[in-house]
N, C-alpha and C positions, 0 to 999 in steps of 0.2 A: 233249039226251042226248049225249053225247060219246062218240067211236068206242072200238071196242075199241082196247087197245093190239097191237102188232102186230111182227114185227120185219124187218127190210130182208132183200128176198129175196139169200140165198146168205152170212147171218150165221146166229149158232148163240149160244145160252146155255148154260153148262156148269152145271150142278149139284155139289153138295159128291161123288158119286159118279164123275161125269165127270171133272173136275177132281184128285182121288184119281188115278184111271187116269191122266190127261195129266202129271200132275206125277213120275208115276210112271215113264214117260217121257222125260221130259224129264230127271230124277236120274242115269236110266245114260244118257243121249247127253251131258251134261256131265263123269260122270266119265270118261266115256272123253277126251272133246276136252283135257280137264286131265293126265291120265294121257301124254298124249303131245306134250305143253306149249305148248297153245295158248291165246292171255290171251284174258279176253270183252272186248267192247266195246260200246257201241247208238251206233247213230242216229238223228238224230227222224223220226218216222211225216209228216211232210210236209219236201220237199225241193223247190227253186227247180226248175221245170220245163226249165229252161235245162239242169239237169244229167238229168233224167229224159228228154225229148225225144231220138227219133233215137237212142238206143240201145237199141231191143227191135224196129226193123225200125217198118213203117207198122203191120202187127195189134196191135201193142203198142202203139204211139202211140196207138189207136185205145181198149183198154183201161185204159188210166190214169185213176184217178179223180181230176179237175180240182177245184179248188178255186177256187171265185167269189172274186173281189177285197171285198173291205173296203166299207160304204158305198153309194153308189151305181157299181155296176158297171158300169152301160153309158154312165155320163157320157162317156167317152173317143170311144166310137162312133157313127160317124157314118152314114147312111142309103149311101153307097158303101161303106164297110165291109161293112154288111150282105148287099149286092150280089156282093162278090170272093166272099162267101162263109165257109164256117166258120172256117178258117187265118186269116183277116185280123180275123176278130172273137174268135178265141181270146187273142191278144197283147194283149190290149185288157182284157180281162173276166177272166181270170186266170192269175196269175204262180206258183205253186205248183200242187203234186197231192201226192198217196197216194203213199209210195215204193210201187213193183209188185214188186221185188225187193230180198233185200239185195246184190246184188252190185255193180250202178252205186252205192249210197249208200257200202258200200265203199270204191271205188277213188276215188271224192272225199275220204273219209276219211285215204286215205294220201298222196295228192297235199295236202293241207293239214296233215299231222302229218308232213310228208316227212322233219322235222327234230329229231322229236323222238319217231322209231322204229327201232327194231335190226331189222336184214337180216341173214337172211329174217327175217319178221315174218311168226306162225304167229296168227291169229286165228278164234275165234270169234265167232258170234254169233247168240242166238234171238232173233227179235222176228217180228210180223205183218206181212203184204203185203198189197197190198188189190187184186183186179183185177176190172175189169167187165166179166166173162167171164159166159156163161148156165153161170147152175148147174145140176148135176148129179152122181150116187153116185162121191165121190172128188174132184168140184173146187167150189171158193168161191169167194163173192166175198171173204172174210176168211180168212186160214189161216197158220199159222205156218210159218215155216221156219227153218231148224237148219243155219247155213252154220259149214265150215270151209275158211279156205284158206290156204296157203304162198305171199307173193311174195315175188320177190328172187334165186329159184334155180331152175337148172335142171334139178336133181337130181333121178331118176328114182326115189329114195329117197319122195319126195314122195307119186307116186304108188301104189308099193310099199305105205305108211302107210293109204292111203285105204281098199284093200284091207283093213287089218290091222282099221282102225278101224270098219269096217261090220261086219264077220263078230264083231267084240269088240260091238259092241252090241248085233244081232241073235241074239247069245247071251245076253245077261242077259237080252232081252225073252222069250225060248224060240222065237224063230222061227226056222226048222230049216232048212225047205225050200225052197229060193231061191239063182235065180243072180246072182251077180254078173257080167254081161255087158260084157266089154271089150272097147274095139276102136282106131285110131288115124285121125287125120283124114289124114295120111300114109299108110297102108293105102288107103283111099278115092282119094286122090285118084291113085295108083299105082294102083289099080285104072283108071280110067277112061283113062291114057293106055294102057294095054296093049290097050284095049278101041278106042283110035284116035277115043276123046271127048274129048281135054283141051279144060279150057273147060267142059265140059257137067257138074261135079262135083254142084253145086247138083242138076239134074235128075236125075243119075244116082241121088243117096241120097234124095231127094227118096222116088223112084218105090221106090228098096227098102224105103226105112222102112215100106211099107205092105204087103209081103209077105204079113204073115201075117192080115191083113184082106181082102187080097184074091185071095192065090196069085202063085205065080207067073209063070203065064201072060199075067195083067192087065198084071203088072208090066210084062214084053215088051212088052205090047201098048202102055202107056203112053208107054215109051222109043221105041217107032216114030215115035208123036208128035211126039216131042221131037226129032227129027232121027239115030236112032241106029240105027246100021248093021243089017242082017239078022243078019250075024257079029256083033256087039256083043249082038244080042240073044239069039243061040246059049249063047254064053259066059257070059254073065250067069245063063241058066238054069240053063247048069251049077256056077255057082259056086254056085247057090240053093238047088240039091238038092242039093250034095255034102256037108253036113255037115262041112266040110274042116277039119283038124290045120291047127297053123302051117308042116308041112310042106309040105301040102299052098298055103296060101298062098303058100309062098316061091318055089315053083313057076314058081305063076300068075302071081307078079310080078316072073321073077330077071332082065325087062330094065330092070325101075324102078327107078332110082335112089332116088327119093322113098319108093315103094313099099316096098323095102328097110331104108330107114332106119326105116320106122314097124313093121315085125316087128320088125327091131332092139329095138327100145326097151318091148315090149310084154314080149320076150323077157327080158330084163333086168328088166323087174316084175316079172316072176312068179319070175325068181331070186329074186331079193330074197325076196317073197313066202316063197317054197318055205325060205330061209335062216333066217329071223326069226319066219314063222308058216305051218305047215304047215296049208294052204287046200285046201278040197275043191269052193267053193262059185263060183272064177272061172272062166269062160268067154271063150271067142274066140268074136266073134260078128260077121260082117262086114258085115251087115245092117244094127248099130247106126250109125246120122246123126246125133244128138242135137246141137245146138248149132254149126248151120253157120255162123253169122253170128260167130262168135269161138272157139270150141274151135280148136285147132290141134294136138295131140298125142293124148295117150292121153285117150278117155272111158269113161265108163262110165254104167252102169244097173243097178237092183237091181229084179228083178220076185220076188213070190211066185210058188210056182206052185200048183196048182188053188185059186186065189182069183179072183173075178173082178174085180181089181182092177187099176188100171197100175203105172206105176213108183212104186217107195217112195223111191229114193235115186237122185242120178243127179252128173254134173261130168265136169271135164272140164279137161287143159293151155292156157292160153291165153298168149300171147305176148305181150298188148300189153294188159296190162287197163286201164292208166293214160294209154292213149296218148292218147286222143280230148280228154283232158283238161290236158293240156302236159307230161304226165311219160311221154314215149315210153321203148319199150324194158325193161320192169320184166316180166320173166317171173313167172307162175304156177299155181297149179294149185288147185283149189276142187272143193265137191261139198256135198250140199245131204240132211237128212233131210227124206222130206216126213211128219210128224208126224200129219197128217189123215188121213192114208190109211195110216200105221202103226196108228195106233188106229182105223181102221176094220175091218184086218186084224188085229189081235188081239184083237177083238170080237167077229168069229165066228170065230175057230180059239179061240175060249174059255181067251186066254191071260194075263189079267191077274190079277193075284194074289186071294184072297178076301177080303186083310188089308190091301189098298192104301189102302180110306181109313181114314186117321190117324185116327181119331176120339176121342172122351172116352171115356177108360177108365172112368169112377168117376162115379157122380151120387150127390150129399151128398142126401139127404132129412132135413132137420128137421121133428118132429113138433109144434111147438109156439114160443112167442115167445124163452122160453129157450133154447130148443135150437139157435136159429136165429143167437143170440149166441152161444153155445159155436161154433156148426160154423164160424165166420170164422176162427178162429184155427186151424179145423182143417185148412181150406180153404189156407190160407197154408202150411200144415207141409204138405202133398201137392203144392200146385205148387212148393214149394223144393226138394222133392224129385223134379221134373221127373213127375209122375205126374200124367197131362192129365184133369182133375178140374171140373167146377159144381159149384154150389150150386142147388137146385131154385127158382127165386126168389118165386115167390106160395105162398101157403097151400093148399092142394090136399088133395082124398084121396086117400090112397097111391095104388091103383087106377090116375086118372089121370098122378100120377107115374111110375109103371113101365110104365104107356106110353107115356108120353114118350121115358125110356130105353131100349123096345125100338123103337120107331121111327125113334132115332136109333144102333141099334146099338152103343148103352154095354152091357159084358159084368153090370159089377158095379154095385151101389147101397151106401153108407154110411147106416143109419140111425140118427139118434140121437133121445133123448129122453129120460126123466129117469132112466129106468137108466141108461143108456149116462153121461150126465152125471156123475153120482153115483159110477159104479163105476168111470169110464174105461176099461172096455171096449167100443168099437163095432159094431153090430151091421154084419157084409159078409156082402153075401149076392150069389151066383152068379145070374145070370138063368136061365142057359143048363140049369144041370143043378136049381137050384133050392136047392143047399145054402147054410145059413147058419151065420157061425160068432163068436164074439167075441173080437177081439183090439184090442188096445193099439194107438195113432196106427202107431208102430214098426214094428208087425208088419203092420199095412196096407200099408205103404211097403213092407216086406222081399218080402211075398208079392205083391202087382200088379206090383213089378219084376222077381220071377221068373216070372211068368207071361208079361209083356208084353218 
């Protein structure tokens, strides 16, 4: 008896309905990335782990999906190997994984096309990541992501764009109510020397990120830990509760240097912003740490609100994306739709269209062996005329035919048979309201086009 089939925990099947909805999706985040001239490109779904290793930090090394060597895989290994342990037996057993992001496959991407790319060089790119993370409502182990990023420049235009192009998406998708929460890793770390922590950045956003899971208080209490002053922790509380302007920040931070430069520039986005696209939906939020291991500038994050879900979109300036890899120095700035959790939130805010899946407009019913020669040529005159049309394909009685077509949500039926043949008029008939009526090839075509 052979097992049932089954599918790998933290993957998913999409149905012709799902699939509808995703693609649906996926149409306005491309036209937007296009609209604001960014080219697509892929990379392949397995990448030398030479280049995936030691850039996601050791939790990410840890989530990578490894890919067994060819053959006999443990010919290489030897019984001390097994001994040093996993590191000594991973180099041995396999040389590839599952890219986990598009963004290291990226920036190898450009460090190998270094010569045969126009700067800045604006790309897109959808394709799936694969991480060995424990699933749960909003993360997988399989899931798509929707990167766009600018390297080459320093322009605060860049980020200005990011802004433009999230609130342009989450406008054809109809999703309303949502901040776009910005903040700068310059802000942060000017915070922490005013607070007489420099050094302690890490810790310091570490402990805020988790504010609003645990309070304020915790947070304190956390930083005590950490080595941080009584005052530092005074201070901190009151940054936490004070809801604070960027006036209010410039304040708090008019002896940082660092600190200063990063209002600065936050400042100037939202110029921008305010010049080009009058935004209602960005936020200063000084709380936001996302991406401590490389952001270096302005980041962001895109939450719904009463959904209980996390972040949809997120990115961030980074300085050095190419460094690690011998092309130091390449300024950028990137940002990411999370596509899973976009359609998970417009799933229950009940916002995907009713007409999203493309389906067959038209199912040909012949009633008979002639009929069924006739309806080929008719079948040909309906798709040349781009009108998404079958042929019902075995002998059937109606009955089971036009359940067919309402199970698959086709509006209209074609039926012919030796009138219809003889007279060359076809009988269409409506599912939906039930009327039937007789017209010519022509007027089929004329009327499903204006209907559709």
């Amino acid at each position: 008896m052979s097992n049932k089939p089954s599918l790998a925990k933290g993957t998913r099947d999409f149905g012709p309905r799902q699939m509808a909805n995703r693609n649906f999706i996926f149409k306005h985040i491309t036209d937007t990335f296009k609209n604001f001239g960014f080219l697509p490109i892929e990379t392949p779904a397995i990448e030398n782990l030479s280049v995936l290793m030691g850039k996601y930090g050791d939790e990410g090394d840890q989530l990578l999906f490894k890919i067994l060597n060819s053959g006999n895989f443990l010919s290489k290994c030897s019984e001390d190997d097994f001994k040093k342990g996993e590191s000594a037996v991973l180099n041995k057993i396999s040389e590839k994984g599952l890219r986990y992001d598009l963004t290291v496959p990226f920036a190898r991407f450009v460090v190998m096309n270094r010569n045969d790319i126009t700067l800045p060089f604006k790309r897109y790119q959808i394709q799936p990541v694969w991480r060995a993370d424990r699933p749960q409502k909003g993360r997988y182990r399989e899931f798509y992501q929707c990167d766009a990023d600018v390297v080459g420049t320093d322009s605060l235009l860049c980020e200005a764009e990011i802004i433009w192009m999230m609130e342009d998406v989450f406008a054809k998708l109809g999703i309303t109510d949502y901040d776009i929460k910005i903040n700068n890793r310059k802000i942060l770390t000017g915070i922490t020397e005013v607070l007489g922590a420099s050094g302690k950045e890490v810790d310091f956003c570490v402990a805020i990120d988790k504010v609003d899971k645990i309070g304020v208080e915790k947070v304190c209490e956390e930083l005590a830990t950490k080595g941080f002053s009584t005052s530092a922790q005074e201070r901190t509380s009151e940054l936490l509760k004070g809801n604070l302007s960027l006036e209010d920040i410039k304040k708090f931070l008019a002896n940082s240097e660092v600190g200063m430069k990063g209002v600065a520039e936050i400042e100037e986005v939202l110029e921008i912003v305010k010049n080009c696209h009058e935004t209602t939906h960005a936020k200063v939020d000084i709380t936001l740490a996302r991406g401590l291991g490389y952001y270096t500038g302005c980041i962001f994050e895109v939450k719904v609100n009463n959904v209980k879900m996390g972040s949809i979109s997120g990115g961030g300036r980074y300085d050095d994306l190419t460094g690690v890899m011998g092309m130091p120095g390449l300024s950028g700035v990137g940002f990411s739709f999370g596509v899973d959790r976009i359609y998970d939130v417009m799933d229950e805010l009940n916002l995907f269209p009713k007409h999203a899946l493309d389906s067959t407009q038209l199912l040909v019913i012949a009633l008979d062996d002639d009929s069924r020669k006739y309806a080929y040529s008719t079948l040909a005159s309906l798709r040349k005329a781009n009108v998404k049309s079958e042929l019902y394909p075995d002998a059937a009685k109606m009955k089971k035919m036009i359940q067919y077509a309402e199970k698959k949500g086709i509006g209209h039926i074609l039926i012919i048979g030796e009138n219809e043949r003889t007279s060359g008029k076809l009988s269409l008939k409506n599912l939906n309201t039930g009327e039937q009526v007789s017209k010519e090839i022509n007027e089929v075509i004329d009327l499903l086009n204006i209907i559709h």
